[in-house]
Every structure is written in C-alpha cells, then in structure tokens.
C-alpha positions in Angstrom: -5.4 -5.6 -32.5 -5.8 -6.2 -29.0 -4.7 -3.1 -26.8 -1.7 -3.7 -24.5 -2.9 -1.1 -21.8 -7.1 -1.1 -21.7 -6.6 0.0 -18.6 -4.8 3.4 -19.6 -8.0 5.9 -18.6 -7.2 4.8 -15.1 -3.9 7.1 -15.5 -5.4 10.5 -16.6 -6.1 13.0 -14.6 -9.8 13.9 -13.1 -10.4 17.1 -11.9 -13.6 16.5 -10.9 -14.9 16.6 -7.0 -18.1 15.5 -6.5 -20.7 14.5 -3.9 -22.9 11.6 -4.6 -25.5 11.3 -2.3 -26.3 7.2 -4.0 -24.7 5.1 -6.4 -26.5 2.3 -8.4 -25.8 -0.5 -6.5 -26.2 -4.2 -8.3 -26.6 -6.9 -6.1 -26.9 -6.5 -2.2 -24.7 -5.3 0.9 -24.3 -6.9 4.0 -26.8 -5.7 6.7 -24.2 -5.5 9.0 -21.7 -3.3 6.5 -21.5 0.1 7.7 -18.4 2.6 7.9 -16.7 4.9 5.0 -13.6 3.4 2.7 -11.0 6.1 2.2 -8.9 5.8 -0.5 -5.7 7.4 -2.0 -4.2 7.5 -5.0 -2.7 10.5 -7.4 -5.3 11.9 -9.8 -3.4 15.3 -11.0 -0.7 13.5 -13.6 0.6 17.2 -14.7 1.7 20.6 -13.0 1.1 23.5 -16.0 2.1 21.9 -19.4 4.5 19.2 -18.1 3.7 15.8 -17.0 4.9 14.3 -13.9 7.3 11.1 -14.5 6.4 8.3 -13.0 2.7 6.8 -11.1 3.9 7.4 -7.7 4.3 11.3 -8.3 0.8 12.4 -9.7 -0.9 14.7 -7.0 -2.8 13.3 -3.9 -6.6 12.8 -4.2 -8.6 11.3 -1.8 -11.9 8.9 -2.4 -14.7 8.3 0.4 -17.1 5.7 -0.1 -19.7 5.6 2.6 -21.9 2.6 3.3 -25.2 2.5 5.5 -28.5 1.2 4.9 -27.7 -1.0 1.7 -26.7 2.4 0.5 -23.5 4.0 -0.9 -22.3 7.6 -1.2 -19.3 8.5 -2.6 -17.0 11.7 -2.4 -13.9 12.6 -3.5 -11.5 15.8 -2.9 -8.0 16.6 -3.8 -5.5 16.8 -1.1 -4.3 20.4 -0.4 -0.8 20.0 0.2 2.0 22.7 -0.5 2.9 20.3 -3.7 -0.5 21.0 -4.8 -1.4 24.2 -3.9 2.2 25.5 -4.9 1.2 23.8 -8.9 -1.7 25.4 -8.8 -0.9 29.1 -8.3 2.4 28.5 -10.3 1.1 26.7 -13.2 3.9 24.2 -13.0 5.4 21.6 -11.0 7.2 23.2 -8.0 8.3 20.0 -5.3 10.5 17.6 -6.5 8.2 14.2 -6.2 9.4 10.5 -6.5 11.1 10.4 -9.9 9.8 14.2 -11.0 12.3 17.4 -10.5 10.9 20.7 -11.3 12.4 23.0 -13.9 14.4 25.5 -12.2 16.0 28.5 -13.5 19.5 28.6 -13.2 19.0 30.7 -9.2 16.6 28.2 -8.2 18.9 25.3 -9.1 21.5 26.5 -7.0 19.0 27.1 -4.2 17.4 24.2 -4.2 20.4 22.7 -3.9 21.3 23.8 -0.6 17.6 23.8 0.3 15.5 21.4 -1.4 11.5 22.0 -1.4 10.3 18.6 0.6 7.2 17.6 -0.9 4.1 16.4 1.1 2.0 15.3 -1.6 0.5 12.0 0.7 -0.9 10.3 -2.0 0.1 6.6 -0.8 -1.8 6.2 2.5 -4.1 6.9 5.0 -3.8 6.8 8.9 -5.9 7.8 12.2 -3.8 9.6 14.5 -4.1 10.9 17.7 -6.2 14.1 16.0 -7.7 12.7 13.3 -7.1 11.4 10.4 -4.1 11.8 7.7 -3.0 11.0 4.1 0.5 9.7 4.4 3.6 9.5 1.9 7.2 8.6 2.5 8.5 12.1 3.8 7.3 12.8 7.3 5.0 15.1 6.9 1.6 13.5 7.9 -1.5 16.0 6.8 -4.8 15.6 8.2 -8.1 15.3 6.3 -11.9 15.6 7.6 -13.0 12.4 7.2 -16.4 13.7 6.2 -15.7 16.3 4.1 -11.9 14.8 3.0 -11.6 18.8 3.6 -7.5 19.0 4.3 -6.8 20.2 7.8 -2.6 21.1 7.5 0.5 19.0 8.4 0.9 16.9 11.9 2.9 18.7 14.4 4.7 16.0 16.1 5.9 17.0 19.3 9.1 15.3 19.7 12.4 16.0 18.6 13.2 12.7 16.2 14.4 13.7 12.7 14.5 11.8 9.3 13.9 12.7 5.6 12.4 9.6 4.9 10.1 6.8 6.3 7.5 4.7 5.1 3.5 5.2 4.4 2.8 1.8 6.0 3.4 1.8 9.9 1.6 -0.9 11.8 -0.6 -0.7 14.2 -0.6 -3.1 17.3 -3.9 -4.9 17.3 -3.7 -4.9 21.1 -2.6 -1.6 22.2 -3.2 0.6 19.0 0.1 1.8 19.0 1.8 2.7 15.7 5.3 1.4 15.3 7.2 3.3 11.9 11.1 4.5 11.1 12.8 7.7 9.5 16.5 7.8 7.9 17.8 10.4 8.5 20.5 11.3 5.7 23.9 12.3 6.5 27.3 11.5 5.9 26.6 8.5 8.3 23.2 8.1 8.1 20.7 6.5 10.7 17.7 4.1 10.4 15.1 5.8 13.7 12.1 3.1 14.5 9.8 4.7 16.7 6.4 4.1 18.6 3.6 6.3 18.7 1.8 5.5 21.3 -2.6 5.3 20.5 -4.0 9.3 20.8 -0.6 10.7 21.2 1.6 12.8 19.3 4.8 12.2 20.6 6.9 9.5 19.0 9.4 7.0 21.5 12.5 6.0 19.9 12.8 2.6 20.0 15.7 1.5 18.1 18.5 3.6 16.2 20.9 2.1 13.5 23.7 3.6 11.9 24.4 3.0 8.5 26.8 4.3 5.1 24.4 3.6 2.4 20.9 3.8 3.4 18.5 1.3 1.2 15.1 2.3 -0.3 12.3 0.5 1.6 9.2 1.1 1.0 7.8 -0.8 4.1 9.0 -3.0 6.9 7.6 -6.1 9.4 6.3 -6.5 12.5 6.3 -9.2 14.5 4.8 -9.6 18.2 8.2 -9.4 19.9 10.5 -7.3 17.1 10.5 -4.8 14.2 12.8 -5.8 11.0 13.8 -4.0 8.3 15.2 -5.8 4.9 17.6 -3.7 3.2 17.4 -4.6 -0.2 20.4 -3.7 -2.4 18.9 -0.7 -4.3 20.9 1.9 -1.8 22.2 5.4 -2.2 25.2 7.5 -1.5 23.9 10.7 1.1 25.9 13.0 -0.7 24.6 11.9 -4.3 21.0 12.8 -3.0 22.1 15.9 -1.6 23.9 17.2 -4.7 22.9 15.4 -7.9 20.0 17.4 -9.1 18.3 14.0 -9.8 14.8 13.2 -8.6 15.1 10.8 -5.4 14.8 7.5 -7.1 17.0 8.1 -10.0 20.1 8.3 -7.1 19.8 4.8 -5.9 22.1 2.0 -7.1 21.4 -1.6 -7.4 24.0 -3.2 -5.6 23.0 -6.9 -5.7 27.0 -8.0 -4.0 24.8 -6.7 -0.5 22.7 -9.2 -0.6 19.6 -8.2 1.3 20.4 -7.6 4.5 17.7 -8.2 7.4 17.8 -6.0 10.6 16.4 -7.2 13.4 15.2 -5.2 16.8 13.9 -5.7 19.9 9.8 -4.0 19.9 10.4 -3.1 23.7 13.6 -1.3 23.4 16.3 -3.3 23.7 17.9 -2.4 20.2 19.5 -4.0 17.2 19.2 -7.8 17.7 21.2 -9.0 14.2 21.9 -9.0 11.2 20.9 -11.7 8.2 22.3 -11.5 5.1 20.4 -13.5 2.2 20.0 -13.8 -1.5 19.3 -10.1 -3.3 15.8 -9.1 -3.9 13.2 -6.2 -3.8 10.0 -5.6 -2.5 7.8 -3.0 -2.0 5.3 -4.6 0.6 5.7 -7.3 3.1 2.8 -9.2 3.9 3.2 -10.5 7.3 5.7 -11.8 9.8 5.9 -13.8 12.9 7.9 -16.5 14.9 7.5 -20.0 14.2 7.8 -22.7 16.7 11.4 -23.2 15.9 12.3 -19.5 17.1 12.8 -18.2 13.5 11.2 -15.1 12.7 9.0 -15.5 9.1 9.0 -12.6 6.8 6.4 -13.0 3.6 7.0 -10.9 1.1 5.9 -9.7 -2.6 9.0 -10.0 -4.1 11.1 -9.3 -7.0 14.5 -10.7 -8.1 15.5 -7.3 -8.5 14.3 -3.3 -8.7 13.3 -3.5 -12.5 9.6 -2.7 -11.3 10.5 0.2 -10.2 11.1 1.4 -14.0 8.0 -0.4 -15.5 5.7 1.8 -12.9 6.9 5.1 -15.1 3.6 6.5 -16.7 5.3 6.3 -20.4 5.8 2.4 -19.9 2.8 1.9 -18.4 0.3 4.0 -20.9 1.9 1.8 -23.3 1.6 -1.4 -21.6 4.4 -3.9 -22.0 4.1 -7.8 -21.9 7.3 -8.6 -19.8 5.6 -6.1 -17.0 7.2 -8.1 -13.6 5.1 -10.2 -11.9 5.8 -10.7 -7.8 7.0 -13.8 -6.6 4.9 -14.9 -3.2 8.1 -15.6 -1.1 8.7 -16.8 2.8 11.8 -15.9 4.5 12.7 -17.8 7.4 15.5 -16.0 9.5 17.3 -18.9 11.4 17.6 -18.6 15.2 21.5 -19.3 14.3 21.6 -15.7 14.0 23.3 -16.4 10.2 21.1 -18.6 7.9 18.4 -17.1 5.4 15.9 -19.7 3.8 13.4 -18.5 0.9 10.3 -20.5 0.0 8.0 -19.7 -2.5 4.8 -20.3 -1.1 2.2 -20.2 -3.6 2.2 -20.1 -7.5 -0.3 -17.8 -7.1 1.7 -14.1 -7.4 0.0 -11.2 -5.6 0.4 -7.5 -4.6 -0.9 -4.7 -2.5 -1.4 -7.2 -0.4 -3.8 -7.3 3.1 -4.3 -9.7 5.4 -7.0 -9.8 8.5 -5.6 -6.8 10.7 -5.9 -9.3 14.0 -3.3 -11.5 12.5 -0.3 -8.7 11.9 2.8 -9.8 13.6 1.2 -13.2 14.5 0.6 -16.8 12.8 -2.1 -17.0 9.9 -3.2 -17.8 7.0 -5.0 -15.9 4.2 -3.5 -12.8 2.7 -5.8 -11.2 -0.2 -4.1 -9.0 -3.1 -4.5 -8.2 -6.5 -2.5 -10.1 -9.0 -1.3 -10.0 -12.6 -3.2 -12.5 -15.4 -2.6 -11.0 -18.3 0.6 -10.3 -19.3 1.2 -6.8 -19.3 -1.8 -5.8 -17.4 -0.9 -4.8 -14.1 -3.5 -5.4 -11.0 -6.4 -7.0 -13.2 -7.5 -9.8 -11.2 -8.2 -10.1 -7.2 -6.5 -13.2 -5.4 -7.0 -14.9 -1.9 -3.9 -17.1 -1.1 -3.8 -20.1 1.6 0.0 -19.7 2.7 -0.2 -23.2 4.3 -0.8 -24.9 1.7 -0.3 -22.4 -1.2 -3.6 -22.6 -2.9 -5.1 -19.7 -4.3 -8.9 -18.5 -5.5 -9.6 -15.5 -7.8 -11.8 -12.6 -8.6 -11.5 -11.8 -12.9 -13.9 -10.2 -15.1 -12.6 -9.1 -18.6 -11.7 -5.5 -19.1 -11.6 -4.9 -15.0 -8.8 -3.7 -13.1 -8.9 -4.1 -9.4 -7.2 -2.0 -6.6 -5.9 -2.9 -3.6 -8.6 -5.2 -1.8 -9.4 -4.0 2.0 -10.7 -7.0 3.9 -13.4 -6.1 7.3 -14.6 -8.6 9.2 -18.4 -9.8 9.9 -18.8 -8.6 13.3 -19.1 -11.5 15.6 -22.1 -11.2 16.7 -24.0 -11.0 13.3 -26.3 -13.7 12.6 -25.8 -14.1 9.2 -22.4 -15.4 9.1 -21.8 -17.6 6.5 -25.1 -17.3 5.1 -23.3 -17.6 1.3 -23.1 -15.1 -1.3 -24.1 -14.5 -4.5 -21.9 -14.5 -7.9 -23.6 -11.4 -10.1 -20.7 -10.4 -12.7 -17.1 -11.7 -12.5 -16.3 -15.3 -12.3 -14.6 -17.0 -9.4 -11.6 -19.4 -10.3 -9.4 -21.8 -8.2 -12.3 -22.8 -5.6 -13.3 -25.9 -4.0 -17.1 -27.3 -4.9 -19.7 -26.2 -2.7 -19.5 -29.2 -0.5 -15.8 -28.8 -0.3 -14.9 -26.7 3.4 -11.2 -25.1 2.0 -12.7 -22.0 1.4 -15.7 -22.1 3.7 -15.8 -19.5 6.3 -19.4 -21.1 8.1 -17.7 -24.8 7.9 -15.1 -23.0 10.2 -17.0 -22.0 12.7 -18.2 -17.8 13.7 -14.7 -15.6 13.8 -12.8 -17.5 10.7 -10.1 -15.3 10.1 -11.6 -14.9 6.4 -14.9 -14.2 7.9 -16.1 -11.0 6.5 -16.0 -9.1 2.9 -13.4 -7.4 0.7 -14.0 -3.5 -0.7 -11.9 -3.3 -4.0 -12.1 -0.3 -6.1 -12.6 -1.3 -9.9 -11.3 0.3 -12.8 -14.0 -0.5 -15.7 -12.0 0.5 -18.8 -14.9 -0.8 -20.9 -17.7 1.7 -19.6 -15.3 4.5 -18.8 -16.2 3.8 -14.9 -15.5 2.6 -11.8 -17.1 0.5 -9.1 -17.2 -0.2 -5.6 -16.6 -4.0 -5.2 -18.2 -5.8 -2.4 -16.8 -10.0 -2.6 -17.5 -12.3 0.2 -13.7 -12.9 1.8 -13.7 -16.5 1.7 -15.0 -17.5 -1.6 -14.3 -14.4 -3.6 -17.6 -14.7 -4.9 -19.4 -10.6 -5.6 -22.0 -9.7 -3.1 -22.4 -6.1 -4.6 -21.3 -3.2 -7.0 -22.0 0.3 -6.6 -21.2 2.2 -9.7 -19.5 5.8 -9.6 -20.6 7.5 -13.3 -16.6 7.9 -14.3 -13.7 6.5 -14.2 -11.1 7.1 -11.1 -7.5 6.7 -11.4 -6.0 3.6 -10.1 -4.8 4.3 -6.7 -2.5 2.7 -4.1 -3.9 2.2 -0.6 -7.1 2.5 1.8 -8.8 1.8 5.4 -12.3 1.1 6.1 -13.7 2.9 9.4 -16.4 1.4 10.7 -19.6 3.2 12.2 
C-alpha cells in the first residue's frame, strides 16, 4: 500500500546543530555562485510531553548553506527566542503560537488573559535590517541572528512609536531604494491597519498610511506595486474582543465570512493615504506573487489562491502526518482592479498551480514574467514538485523526482558580467517536464540575450524521504534542468522561507 504522507520525516523534530565544513556535492556549481542561503522553518514540534498543533507553531530553527569555490558548507542552529528558551527551562509549551495555547493552571489563565505572553518564535522569514540580520514571524518582534554563526543576537529595538500586534513576515523591499515597506493591526475595539516604511540602514519606521477598521482580516502578506501598497482583506476576519478574551489560540478566533467579499485596499506608497476600496469574489491566500499597473491604469494583483480558508486546517500536523488526497491545491489567479474605482476581474493564468512562490527580486512591483514555486502533483502530497510559470502565456515547466519534496525555490541571478551565461546545464537526477525542445527559444535564457529575467539558478531545499536526507538543489532558472546537489547526511524539516546573500 502506497503511503499517503512519504514525506512525514520532514515533520519531526531534529535536535541536532551541526557544522559541516563540505557536503557531497553531485554535479557542478556555477563558478560565479557564491553567497550563504539562510533558511527558516520550525524544527522543535513539542514543548515537554505535548505536541504543538499545527506546522506553523513548531520552534524556529535556522539553516545556512554556504557556497564558494564549487564547495558547500552547511550549518544550522535553533533560534533563541523567549518561546524557546522559556520551553526549554519549563519543560513545556509556555507562548501561545499560531493555533497552540499553553496549559495554564487555573491563575495563569486568568493572567494571561489580561496579559497574554506574545510569542516571538520567527520561524517564517528572514530579513537584513539596518543592524543585521533577523528571523521574522507575524508579531513584531524582529530578532537578529549572526549570519555566520546563526548565533541569536536579541529582539529589534525599533525606535519609533508605531504599535500593532500583528503584521506580516513578508515586507518588500524596493529594488531601487532598499527601503522596506510592511503593516501592523493594531487590535482594539476599532482597530487599525499601520503600513509603514523603513527606510535602508535605519530603524525608525515612517507611517505611511493608516486605516481604520471593525473586523480586522488575517493576511498573511500584502502587494506592492511601484506607485501603491494594497492589502486584500479576505473574509476570514475576527472580532478584537473574541481575541482578547476567548482563550483560543489566534487562528481558531477568526471567522469565514465569505458575504465580505474580499475587499482590496488600496494606498498611495508616498503618503497620500487610502486611495479605494474594491470589493470582489471571496477568496484566500497566503502569498501574493506580484503586482503592478498595466497600461490601462488597473493595478494587477497575482495571487496563490484558494476559494476559501480550508488550507488553513489541512496544514495541522495531525492532517498532514496522515496525508489526505483532497489536500487544496492553489489556483494561479490575476486580479485586475479597474481604474473605475469599482470593478474586480479574476483570471486564472496558468493551469499550472504553484506556491511559495518567488519571482526575480528586480521585477517586484513592476511588469514581468516568470514566477517559480513549488507545486502539488500528487494528490495529497504537499510541495513535491518545483514549477516555473510563463504568466503571459500560462505555460509552465517542472522539476519532479519521485519520493522528493521541494521547499520554497530562491531564484539569484547570473551576474551580468559572467561569461558563461547561457552556457546550458546539465540534467543529473530529476526529470524536467513541460519544456520546449532544445531548438525551441520559450525557455531559453541565452536565445534572450545577457540579463533575461530568468537568467540565473534556483536554490531549493529537498526533502529526500527515501534516504532519510536532504539536499541542496542547484536548477538552472530557465530550464529547470539540475546543475547540482549537495547532500546534508539527515533529513531537515520542511521549512517556509529563505534569502540568498551574496559574497
């Protein structure tokens, strides 16, 4: 009997830190790849004898995989946050997490009630900031990490007076100024949506847009385009006063109100404030993939969408150890907001469904056309295959190799003045589907010309729940086709999201 979640050793928990000086690399690197890929991800799945609930509580670890030479080290550390540390000298969990409470006595029920214990286990992102470098979650406590080490450093100290509860792990960065643009809610009995601006190597965040609202909705990121910031309120939303007083963990409080509609917020990047509201069809999505404004004026939002928050419940660590064949696959969705300031289109744009999904860091907020992901084959199996999507023309290649599950893929560039650009790539282990013939120029970054915006490699960390292991996976961008693998001698849980840092 076939079984329904192979990839279940990527939910356990390792304890292990190592250094690893070289791993056995198959296949060769790019001359020109050099830098460290950070990942983050939970790896601690319990606190004493009681499981955490649901994927996105396990305890922060982070992973550093550093490339020079045609070599690759790897190291790996947990994150010390107070939602770790506190576990660890209590023997139990102590922060209430995503979907995870802990077990109060009856005293400590009634104090965390009037003064909750805010976790800061950042196990969804990382981030440089003005000091450094930080592993970010979606309560604004930002905590910095040695990048060499991963050797936790303590929480940012922002030095501006903007409050919130909530915001997102996915800011964007400008690709002209290196500014960060993010948002908070702050809860109340009127609550506010804060988007701010952080400003490259400083710590003070500029408001640039407030928004009051009655129900705030979970949003797990937002979009950027060059001239605004918009936020989509899907219709899973939650009553202040619930999340103040239920007890529940914070998910459990929201409500799926589909009557809403998903309501799309629009504001002005340079401060002039709220530009609109456009109400269209209910959805959900955790991750925007891009947004711009087309020639007609309307501002494009591409999503990876669902026609509702069911996901959210699939991603529980019960239903996904056991695996579960109607597991939601994302839809690959447009939304066009009409310069009428009323009318909402949707398009699907490609057959092809994807998540975690990254496109080429010069294109964010502007026109383009490749976003890279992982995607679901098998039903069931969640993240097993790697996908690179046209969204002109909705064609779609793949990465697949039986028994494999890929993480999120993290696309860097060739550097434009390396001389081997587009000098091909070699297939050594998984098999490519979806792409042109070799004469064909669709997917050919040298047929394009030096600075393609698919010019350059993908680093996707592998799950290999045959061997018990995982890999660094090096694919050439435009073909999907493996350049490398550099294998780490166990398995690592399957995380959420990373950066590569050059030099």
């Amino acid at each position: 009997m076939t079984d329904p979640a192979p990839y279940r050793n990527g939910l356990v928990t390792l304890d292990r830190e190592v250094v690893l000086d070289s791993l056995t690399v198959q296949g060769r690197l790019p001359s020109w790849l050099e830098g460290t890929l950070i990942r983050n991800g939970p790896a601690r799945f319990e606190g004493g004898e009681r499981g955490y609930n649901h994927w996105f509580d396990g305890l922060a670890m982070l992973h550093a995989f550093t490339l020079a030479g045609g070599k690759v080290g790897y190291r790996n550390r947990f994150l010390r946050s107070n939602s770790f540390t506190e576990a660890e000298a209590n023997g139990r969990i102590s922060r209430s997490e995503f979907a995870t409470d802990p077990c109060f006595p009856l005293f400590g029920r009634i104090m965390a009630t009037f003064q909750p214990p805010v976790t800061d286990n950042a196990n969804i992102n990382v981030v440089k900031l003005a000091e450094g470098f930080a592993a970010l979650t979606e309560t604004p406590l930002p905590i910095l990490f040695d990048p060499e080490t991963l050797e936790t450093l303590g929480v940012t100290d922002f030095q501006d007076d903007l409050k919130g509860a909530i915001t997102t792990a996915h800011p964007h960065r400008d690709p002209e100024t290196g500014a960060l643009y993010s948002y908070l809610t702050e809860f109340s009995l009127t609550s506010t949506y804060h988007l701010y601006r952080l400003a490259a190597g400083s710590r003070t965040r500029e408001r640039v847009a407030s928004m009051q609202v009655e129900r705030p909705a979970y949003m797990h990121s937002f979009a950027m385009t060059e001239q605004h910031l918009v936020l989509a309120e899907f219709p899973l939303v939650v009553n202040p006063v619930r999340l103040l007083t239920s007890g529940d963990p914070f998910i459990r409080n929201y409500r799926w109100d589909p009557e809403r509609g998903t309501r799309f917020q629009l504001f002005d990047r340079k401060g002039q404030g709220h530009l609109g509201t456009w109400v269209g069809p209910p959805l959900f999505a955790f991750h925007h993939i891009n947004a711009f404004v087309d020639r007609e004026g309307a501002v494009v939002l591409d999503l990876a969408g669902y026609e509702d928050a069911r996901i959210i419940d699939f991603l529980y660590l019960e239903s996904l150890r056991r695996g579960d064949p109607d597991f939601p696959r994302p839809t690959t969705w447009r939304i066009r907001l009409h310069p009428d300031g009323e009318t909402v289109e949707r398009q699907v744009l490609s057959e092809q469904n994807v998540e975690l999904p990254r496109v080429n860091e010069s294109k964010v907020g502007r026109p383009y056309r490749y976003v890279w992901g992982t995607a679901n084959r098998v039903p069931g199996h969640f993240t097993d295959e790697l996908v690179k999507i046209d969204v002109t023309t909705g064609e779609a290649v793949s990465w697949y190799e039986e028994g494999c599950f890929p993480g999120e893929p993290v696309f860097v560039p060739t550097p434009e003045d390396d001389p081997s650009v587009g000098a091909g790539s070699r297939s050594r282990g998984g098999s490519v589907e979806g792409s042109p013939s070799a004469e064909g120029e669709s997917w050919s970054s040298s047929a394009r010309g030096e600075g393609a915006e698919d010019d350059g490699v993908l680093l996707s960390v592998v799950l290999d729940a045959r061997a018990s292991t995982s890999f660094l996976l090096v694919l050439n961008a435009a073909t999907l086709e493996e350049e490398a693998r550099a294998t780490v001698p166990h398995a690592l849980p399957l995380g959420f999201h990373g950066q590569f840092y050059g030099g």
